[in-house]
ZAGUPA-887292 format. One record per residue (C-alpha): x, y, z; residue number from 1. Coordinates in nm, 2 decimals, padded with zeros to 4 digits. Layout:
<pts>
+--------+--------+--------+-----+
:      x :      y :      z :   i :
+--------+--------+--------+-----+
:      X :      Y :      Z : NUM :
...
+--------+--------+--------+-----+
</pts>
This chain:
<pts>
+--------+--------+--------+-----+
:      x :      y :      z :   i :
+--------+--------+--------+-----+
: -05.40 :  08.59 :  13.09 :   1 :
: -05.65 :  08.85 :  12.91 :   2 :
: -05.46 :  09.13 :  12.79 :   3 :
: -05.73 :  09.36 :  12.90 :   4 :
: -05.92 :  09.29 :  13.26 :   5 :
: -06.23 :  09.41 :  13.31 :   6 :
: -06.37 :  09.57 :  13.64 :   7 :
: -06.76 :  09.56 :  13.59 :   8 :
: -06.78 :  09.70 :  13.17 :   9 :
: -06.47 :  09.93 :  13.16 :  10 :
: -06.12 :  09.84 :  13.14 :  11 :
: -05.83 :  09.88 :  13.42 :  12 :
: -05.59 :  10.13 :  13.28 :  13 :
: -05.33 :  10.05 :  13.54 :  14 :
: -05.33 :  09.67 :  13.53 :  15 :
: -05.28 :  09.74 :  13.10 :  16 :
: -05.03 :  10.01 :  13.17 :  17 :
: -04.80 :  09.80 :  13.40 :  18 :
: -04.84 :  09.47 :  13.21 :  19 :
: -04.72 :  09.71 :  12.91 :  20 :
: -04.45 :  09.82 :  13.11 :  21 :
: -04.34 :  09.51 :  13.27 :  22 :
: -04.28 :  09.35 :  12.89 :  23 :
: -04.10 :  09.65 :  12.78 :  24 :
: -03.86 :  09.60 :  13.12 :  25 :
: -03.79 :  09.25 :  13.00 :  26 :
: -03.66 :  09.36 :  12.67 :  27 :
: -03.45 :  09.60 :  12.79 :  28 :
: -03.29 :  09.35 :  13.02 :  29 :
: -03.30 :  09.12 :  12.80 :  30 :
: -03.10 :  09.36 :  12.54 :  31 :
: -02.87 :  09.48 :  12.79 :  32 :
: -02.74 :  09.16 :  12.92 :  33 :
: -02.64 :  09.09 :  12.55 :  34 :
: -02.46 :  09.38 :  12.53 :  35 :
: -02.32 :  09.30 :  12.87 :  36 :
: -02.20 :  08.93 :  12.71 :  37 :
: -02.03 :  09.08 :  12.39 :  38 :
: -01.82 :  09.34 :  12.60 :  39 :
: -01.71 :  09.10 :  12.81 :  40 :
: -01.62 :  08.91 :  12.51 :  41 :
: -01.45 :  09.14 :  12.39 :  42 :
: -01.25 :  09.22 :  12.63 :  43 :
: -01.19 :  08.87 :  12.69 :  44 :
: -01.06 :  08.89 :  12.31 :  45 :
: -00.79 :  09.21 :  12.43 :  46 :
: -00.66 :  09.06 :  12.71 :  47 :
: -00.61 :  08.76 :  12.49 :  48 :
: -00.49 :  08.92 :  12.20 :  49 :
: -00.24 :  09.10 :  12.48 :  50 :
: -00.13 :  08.81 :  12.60 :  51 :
: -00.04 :  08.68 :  12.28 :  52 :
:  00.22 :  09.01 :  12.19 :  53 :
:  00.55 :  08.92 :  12.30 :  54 :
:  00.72 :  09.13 :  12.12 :  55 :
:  00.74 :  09.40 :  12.42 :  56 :
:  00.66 :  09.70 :  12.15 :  57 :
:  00.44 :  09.99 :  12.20 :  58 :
:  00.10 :  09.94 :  12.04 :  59 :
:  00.17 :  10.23 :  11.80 :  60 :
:  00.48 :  10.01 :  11.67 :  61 :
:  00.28 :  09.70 :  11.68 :  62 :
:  00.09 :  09.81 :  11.45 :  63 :
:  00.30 :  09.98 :  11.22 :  64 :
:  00.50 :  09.62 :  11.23 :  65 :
:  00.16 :  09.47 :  11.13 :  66 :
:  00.09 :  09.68 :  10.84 :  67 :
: -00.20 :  09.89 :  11.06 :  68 :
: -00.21 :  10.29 :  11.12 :  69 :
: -00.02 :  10.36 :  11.42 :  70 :
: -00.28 :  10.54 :  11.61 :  71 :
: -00.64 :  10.52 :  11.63 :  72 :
: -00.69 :  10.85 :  11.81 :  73 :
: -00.49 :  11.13 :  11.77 :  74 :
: -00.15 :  11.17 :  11.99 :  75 :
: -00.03 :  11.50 :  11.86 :  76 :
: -00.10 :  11.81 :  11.66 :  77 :
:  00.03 :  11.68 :  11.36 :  78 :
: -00.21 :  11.42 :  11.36 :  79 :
: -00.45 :  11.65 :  11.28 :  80 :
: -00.31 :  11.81 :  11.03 :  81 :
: -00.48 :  11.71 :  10.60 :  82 :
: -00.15 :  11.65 :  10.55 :  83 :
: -00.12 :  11.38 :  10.80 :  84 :
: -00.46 :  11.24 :  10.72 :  85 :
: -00.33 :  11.21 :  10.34 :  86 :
:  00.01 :  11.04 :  10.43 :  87 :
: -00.25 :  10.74 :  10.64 :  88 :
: -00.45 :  10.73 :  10.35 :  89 :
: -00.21 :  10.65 :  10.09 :  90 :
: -00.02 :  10.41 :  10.31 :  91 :
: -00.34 :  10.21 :  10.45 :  92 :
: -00.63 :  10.25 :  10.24 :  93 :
: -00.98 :  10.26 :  10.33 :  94 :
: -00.85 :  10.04 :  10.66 :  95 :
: -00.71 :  10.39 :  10.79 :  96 :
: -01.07 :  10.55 :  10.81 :  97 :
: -00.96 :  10.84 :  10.67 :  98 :
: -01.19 :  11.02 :  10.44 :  99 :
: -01.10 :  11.01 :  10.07 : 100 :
: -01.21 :  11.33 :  09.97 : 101 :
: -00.93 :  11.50 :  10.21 : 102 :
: -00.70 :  11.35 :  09.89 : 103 :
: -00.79 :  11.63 :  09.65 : 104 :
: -00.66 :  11.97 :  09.69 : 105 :
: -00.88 :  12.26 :  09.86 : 106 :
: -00.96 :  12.55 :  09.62 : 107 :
: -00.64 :  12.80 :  09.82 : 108 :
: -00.43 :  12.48 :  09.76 : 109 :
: -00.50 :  12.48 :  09.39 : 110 :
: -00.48 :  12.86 :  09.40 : 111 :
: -00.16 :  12.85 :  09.56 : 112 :
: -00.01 :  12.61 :  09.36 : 113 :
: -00.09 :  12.79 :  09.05 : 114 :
:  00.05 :  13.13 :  09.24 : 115 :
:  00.36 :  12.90 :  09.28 : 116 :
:  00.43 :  12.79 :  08.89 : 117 :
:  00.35 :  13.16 :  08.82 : 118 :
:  00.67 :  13.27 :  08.99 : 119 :
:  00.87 :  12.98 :  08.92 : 120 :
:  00.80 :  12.88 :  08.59 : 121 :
:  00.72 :  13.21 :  08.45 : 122 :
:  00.80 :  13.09 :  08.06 : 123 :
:  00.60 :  12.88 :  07.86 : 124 :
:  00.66 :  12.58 :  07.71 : 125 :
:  00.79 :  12.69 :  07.36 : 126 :
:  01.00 :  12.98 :  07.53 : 127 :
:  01.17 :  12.71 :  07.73 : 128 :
:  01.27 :  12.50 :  07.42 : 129 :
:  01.38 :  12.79 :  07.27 : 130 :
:  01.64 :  12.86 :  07.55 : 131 :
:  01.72 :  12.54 :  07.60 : 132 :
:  01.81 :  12.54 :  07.21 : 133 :
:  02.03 :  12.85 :  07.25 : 134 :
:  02.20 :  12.72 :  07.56 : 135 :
:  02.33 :  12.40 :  07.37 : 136 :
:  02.37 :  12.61 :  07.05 : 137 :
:  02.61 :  12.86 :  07.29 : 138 :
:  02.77 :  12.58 :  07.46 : 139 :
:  02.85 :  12.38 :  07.13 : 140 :
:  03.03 :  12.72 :  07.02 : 141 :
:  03.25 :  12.71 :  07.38 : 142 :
:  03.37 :  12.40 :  07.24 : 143 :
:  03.45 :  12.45 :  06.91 : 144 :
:  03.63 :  12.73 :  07.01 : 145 :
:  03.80 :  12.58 :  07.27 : 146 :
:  03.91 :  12.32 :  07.04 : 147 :
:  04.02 :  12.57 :  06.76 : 148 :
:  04.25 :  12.72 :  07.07 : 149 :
:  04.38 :  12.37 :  07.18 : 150 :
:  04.48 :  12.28 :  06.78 : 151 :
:  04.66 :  12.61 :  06.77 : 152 :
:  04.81 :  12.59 :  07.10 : 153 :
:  04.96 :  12.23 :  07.01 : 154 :
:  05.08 :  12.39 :  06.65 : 155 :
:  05.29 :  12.57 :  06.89 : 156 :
:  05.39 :  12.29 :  07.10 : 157 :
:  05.72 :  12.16 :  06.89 : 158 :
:  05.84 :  12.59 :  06.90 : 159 :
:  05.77 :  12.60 :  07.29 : 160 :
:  05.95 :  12.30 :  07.36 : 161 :
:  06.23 :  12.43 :  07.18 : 162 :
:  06.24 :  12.76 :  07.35 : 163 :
:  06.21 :  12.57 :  07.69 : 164 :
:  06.52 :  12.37 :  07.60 : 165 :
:  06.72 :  12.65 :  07.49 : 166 :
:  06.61 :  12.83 :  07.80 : 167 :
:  06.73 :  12.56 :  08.03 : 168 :
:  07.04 :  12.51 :  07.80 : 169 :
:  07.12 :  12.88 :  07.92 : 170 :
:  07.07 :  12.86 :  08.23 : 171 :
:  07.31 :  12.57 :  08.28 : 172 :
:  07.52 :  12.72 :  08.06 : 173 :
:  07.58 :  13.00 :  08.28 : 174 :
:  07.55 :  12.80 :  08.57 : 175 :
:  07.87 :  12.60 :  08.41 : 176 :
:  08.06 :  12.96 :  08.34 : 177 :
:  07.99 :  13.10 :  08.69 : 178 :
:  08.14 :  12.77 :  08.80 : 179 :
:  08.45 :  12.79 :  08.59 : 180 :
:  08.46 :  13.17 :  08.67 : 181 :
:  08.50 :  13.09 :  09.05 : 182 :
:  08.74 :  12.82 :  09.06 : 183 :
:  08.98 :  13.05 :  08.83 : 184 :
:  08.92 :  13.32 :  09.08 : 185 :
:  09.02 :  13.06 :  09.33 : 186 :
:  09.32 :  12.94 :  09.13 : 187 :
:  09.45 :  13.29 :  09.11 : 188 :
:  09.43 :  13.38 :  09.47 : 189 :
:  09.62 :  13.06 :  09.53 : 190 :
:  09.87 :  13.16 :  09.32 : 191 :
:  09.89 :  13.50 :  09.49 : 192 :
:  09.95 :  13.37 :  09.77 : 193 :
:  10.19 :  13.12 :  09.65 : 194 :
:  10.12 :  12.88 :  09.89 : 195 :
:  09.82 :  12.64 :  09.96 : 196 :
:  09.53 :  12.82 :  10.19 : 197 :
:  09.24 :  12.69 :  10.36 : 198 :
:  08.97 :  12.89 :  10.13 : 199 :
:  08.78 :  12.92 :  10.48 : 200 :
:  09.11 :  13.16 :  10.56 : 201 :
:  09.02 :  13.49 :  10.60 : 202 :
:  09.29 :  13.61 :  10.40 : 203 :
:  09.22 :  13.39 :  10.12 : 204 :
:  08.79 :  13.49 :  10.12 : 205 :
:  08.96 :  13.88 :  10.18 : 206 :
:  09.15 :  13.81 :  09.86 : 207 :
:  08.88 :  13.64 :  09.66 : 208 :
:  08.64 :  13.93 :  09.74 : 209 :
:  08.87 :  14.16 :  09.59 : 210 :
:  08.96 :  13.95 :  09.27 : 211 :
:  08.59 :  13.95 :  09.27 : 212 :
:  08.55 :  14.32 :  09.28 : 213 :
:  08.84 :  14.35 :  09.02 : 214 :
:  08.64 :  14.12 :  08.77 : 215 :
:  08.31 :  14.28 :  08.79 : 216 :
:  08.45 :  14.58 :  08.73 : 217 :
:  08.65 :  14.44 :  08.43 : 218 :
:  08.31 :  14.28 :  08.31 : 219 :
:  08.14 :  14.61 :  08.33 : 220 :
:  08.37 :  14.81 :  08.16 : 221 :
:  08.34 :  14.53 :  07.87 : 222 :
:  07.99 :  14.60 :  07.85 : 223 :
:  08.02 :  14.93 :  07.84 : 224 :
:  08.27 :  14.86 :  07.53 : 225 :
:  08.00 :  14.67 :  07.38 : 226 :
:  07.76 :  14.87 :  07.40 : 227 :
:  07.95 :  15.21 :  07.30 : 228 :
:  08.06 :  14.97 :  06.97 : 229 :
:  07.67 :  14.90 :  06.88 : 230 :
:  07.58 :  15.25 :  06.87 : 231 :
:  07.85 :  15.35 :  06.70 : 232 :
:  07.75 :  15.06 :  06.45 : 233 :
:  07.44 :  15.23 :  06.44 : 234 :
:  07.55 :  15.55 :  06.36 : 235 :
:  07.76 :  15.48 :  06.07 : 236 :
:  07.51 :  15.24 :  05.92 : 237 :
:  07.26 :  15.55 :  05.93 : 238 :
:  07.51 :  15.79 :  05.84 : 239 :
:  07.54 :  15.53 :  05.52 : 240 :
:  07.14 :  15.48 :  05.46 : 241 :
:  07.14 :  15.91 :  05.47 : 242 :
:  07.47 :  15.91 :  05.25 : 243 :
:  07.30 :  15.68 :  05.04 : 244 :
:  06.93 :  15.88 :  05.02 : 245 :
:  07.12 :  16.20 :  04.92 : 246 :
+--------+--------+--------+-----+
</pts>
């Protein structure tokens, strides 16, 4: 077939101009039904691939099981979030599709950050060693002097165990005479009576109350003794130290 037809000595625009057209069709079909034939295969290749999963998990944990990003498309606000896309990055690679570049910090995250040490690492370097020196130099004193205070304290130790004896010697000591002290009272009302009484009588604890009374008062009047002797000791050993002077 000519590719251009004549009609007498000019050509027929419209017989070109729907040949033209009728190739250009072709292709497109042509095109189109191979497009038609790889979705299909394709989706052949899901339903497959579906078919296959038994596991019964969601696709997002299928993939995550599988070492893929969870979700292709974004499920949530957070997925759109840099810090999001850097997290899928770092776990998955290049394979995650996420653009490199959202790795390195922005120009206000750099700004921030250095706002950040500012505050909370306001000392340099050589004005941290130079506390950190005096903190151990301070601490190493603590223990020196707690150990100067523990050696001194256990000097000590032999004299405070001897006062502690002695102190508990006393105290059974007079335990012991406040014993013997009561029985005697109870011996003598006994003998008052003359007979032997219950000491849960009431005449008998009447009686021992009294001798009680009676012994106190004999005991204070001792002390008062005692005390009237030790001044007057005093007094004569002054008198003797002026006597002596003059």
């Amino acid at each position: 077939m000519s590719l251009y037809l004549r009609t007498g000595n000019k050509y027929n625009l419209s017989h070109i101009y729907n040949f033209c057209r009728y190739c250009t069709t072709s292709e497109v079909i042509t095109q189109n039904d191979q497009a038609i034939v790889e979705d299909d295969s394709l989706a052949r290749e899901a339903e497959i691939q579906q078919k296959r999963n038994k596991s019964g998990l969601t696709k997002a944990h299928f993939n995550l099981v599988n070492g893929r990003r969870p979700y292709e498309v974004p499920k949530a606000l957070a997925h759109l979030t840099v810090k999001y896309s850097r997290k899928m990055y770092g776990q998955y690679g290049s394979a995650s599709g996420i653009n490199p570049s959202l790795c390195w910090p922005s120009m206000s995250d750099i700004q921030e950050a250095k706002e950040y040490e500012t505050v909370a690492f306001p000392y340099t370097i050589k004005e941290m060693m130079e506390q950190v020196a005096k903190q151990r130099e301070e601490k190493k004193l603590k223990i020196l002097q707690r150990d100067a205070e523990v050696a001194a304290k256990f000097e000590k130790l032999e004299q405070w165990k001897k006062e502690l004896n002695d102190k508990i010697n006393k105290k059974c000591e007079e335990t012991r005479a406040a014993k013997e002290k009561k029985e005697r009272l109870v011996e003598e009302v006994r003998r008052h009576f003359g007979f032997k009484l219950d000491p849960r009588d009431e005449r008998f604890q009447e009686m021992l109350a009294k001798r009680e009374k009676e012994q106190k008062k004999l005991e204070k009047q001792a002390r008062k003794e005692a005390r009237e002797k030790q001044l007057i000791a005093k007094l004569q050993q002054k008198s003797a130290e002026i006597a002596d002077k003059s």
